[in-house]
C-alpha positions, 0 to 999 in steps of 0.5 A: 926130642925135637919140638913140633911146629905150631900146626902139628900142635894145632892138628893135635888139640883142635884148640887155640890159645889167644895172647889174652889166655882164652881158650878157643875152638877151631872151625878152619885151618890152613897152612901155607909155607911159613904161617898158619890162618885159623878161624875160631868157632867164634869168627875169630881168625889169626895168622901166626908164625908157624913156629916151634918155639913161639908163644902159641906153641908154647902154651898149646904144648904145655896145655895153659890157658886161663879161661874158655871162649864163651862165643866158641862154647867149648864143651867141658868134654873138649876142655878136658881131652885137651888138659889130658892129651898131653903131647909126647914131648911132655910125657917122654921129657927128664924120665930116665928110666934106671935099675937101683941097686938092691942095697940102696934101697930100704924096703918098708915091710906091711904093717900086717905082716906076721914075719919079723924084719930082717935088717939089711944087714942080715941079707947076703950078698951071695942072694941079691934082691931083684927089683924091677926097672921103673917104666915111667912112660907107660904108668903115666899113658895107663893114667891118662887113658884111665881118666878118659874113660872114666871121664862122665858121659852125655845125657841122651835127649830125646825127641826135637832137642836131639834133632837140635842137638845134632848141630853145634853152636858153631854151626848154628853161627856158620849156618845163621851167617850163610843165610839171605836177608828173607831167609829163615831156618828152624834147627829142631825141625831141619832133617838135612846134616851140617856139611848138606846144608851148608853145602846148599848154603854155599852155592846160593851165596855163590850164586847171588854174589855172581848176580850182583856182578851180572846186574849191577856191580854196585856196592849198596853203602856206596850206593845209598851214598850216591842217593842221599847226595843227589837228594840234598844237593837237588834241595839246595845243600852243598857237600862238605868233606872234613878231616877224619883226624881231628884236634881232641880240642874239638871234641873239648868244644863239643862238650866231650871232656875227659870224664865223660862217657863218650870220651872213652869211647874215642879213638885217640892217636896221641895225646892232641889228635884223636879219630872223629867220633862224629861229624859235628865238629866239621860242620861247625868249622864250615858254618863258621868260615861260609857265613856272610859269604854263602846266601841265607840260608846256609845249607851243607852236608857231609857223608863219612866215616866215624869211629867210636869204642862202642860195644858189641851188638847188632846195631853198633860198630867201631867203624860207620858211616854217617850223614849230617844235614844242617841249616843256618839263618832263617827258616830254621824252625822245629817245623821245617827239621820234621818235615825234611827228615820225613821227605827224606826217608820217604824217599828210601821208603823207610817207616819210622816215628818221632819222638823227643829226646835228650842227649849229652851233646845237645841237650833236647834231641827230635829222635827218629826210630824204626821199630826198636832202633834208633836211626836218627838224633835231630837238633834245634839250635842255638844250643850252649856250645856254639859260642866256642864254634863262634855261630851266633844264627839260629840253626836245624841238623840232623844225623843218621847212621848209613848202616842202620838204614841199609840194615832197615831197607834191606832186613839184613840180621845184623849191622855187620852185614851193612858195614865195610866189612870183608866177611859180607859183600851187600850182605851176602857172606863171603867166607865161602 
């Protein structure tokens, strides 16, 4: 029998299979020509060959899988109706079905049977035996349905659990991920089905998307950074832009050595250069080359990309943008740190607190939070590690995470929201 392609399989189970061996649930599914995009309940999403005889169908038509996706929460009533269907191709393969003759085959009588044995021997020929054909196909469909009835069913609840019971975890995801950033929903209490609400979702996200076109066609990360530009500029700091790719060496000079924590948490490219988990390593190369030629003191910033290992949560990401300040010379006192870091989020508006810290990197740390959530870590040099940059001033810096401030000013849910990411257009979901 000809194989099915990787859609067919698809259609069949409402299952995926990952390379990793997890077992995911299927929210959206599109097919075009010669692939397949799928998007998992988790948010996940794949475009894979749509084959026959790859690994995906592979392990979709032999039902393997290692373990279940704990974000997709496949139920075990799901789980087991995709062990037990198992596809034609699997039922129908090497069964062959044949008659016996009679005299190959040694039928054993009961044990409480009151005739004696007859030999074989004894049987003529003339009075042949009949046995049955063997339909392999049909016991084995008989078995498979027998096991999906008898499989256990549900407790019915009761009252407001049952309400919630109604939408699944995925669309609670689904629906969590169309809301606005003042939006609020109570599950339990909602009276309108999935498919109405994320209907009334989809619209309002439409619509807002369609407003910011209208109005200011500005994307918020590129907006704060064309703000926090012209606050440092107009206090005299000039802007820097250093390579993304950086020697590990730097990382090295830092402090960062190959046992500690952060050094797992970087992006290396070989086994020279890595991505730039911070800023700091720039900043340190243009003090370094501006000083005796730039006025005391010497002030610079610079606004990019880093990127680090980081877990997941609501306030990290892998990929994040961030801005380091820092002065060098005279004037660099504990003093003059708190009080630009004040002026500076009072212009964003942005409640916080001060407090003292520690750090790997810098030792003794001014930390600045809102809330729970830390937005900056200040520092009041000198500290040990300028010897190897070969800064021998006094000097003040501090640096934040433009995505935490964005997620602070505009009480987005999570982080990812904020991020250069294409599920979220200035936090405004865009899998619609």
């Amino acid at each position: 029998m000809k194989k099915k392609l990787l859609e067919s399989l698809l259609n069949d189970t409402d299952m995926w299979v990952s390379r990793t061996g997890l077992l995911h649930s299927i929210r959206d599914l599109n097919v075009s020509q010669r692939s397949v995009h799928i998007v998992t309940s988790c948010g996940e999403t794949f475009d894979i060959r749509n084959s026959r005889s790859s690994r995906s169908a592979r392990a979709l038509r032999l039902r393997k899988f290692k373990k279940p996706c704990k974000q997709c929460r496949v139920s075990d009533l799901k789980i087991n109706e995709f062990l037990q269907k198992t596809s034609k191709e699997i039922r129908t393969k090497h069964v062959r079905v044949t008659e016996i003759p009679s005299n190959s085959i040694n039928i054993p009588t009961p044990v409480h049977a009151e005739k004696p044995v007859v030999p074989l021997s004894h049987i003529t020929h003339s009075q042949p035996q009949k046995v049955p054909s063997i339909h392999v196909k049909e016991k084995t469909e008989n078995k498979v349905e027998r096991k999906i009835t008898n499989l256990p069913k549900k407790p019915v609840v009761s009252g407001s659990k049952a309400k919630d019971a109604g939408f699944t975890q995925s669309q609670k995801d689904r629906i969590v991920s169309l809301l606005g950033p003042d939006e609020m929903i109570s599950f339990s209490k909602e009276k309108r089905s999935f498919q109405q609400l994320e209907a009334e979702l989809i619209n309002k996200r439409k619509e807002d998307l369609r407003k910011v076109y209208e109005d200011s066609r500005e994307n918020l990360l590129g907006k704060l950074e064309r703000q926090i530009t012209e606050f440092f500029v107009e206090r005299g700091f000039m802007e820097i832009k250093s390579p993304i790719l950086i020697p590990f060496e730097y990382m090295e000079r830092m402090g960062v050595g190959e046992d500690t924590k952060l050094s797992q948490q970087i992006f290396r490219v070989d086994e020279s250069m890595c991505l730039r988990p911070m800023l700091a390593p720039g900043l340190y190369n243009y003090l370094y080359k501006f000083d005796n030629i730039l006025p005391d003191p010497i002030r610079i910033f610079e606004i990019g990309p880093c990127y680090r290992k980081e877990s997941d949560g609501k306030s990290h990401l892998e990929e994040f943008t961030m801005l380091n300040f820092c002065q060098m010379g005279s004037k660099c006192t504990r003093e003059t740190l708190i009080l630009l870091i004040e002026d500076f989020l009072d212009s964003l508006n942005i409640e916080h607190e001060i407090v003292s810290d520690n750090c790997m990197v810098y030792g003794e740390t001014i930390d600045v939070l809102h809330k729970d959530m830390e937005l900056s870590s200040a520092v009041v040099g000198p500290i040990p590690q300028d010897r190897d940059w070969g800064i021998n001033k006094p000097w003040i810096g501090a640096g934040f995470g433009l995505e935490r401030l964005l997620k602070v000013t505009h009480n987005f849910k999570t982080i990812k929201r904020a991020a250069r990411c294409e599920n979220y257009y200035n936090g405004i979901s865009t899998n619609l």
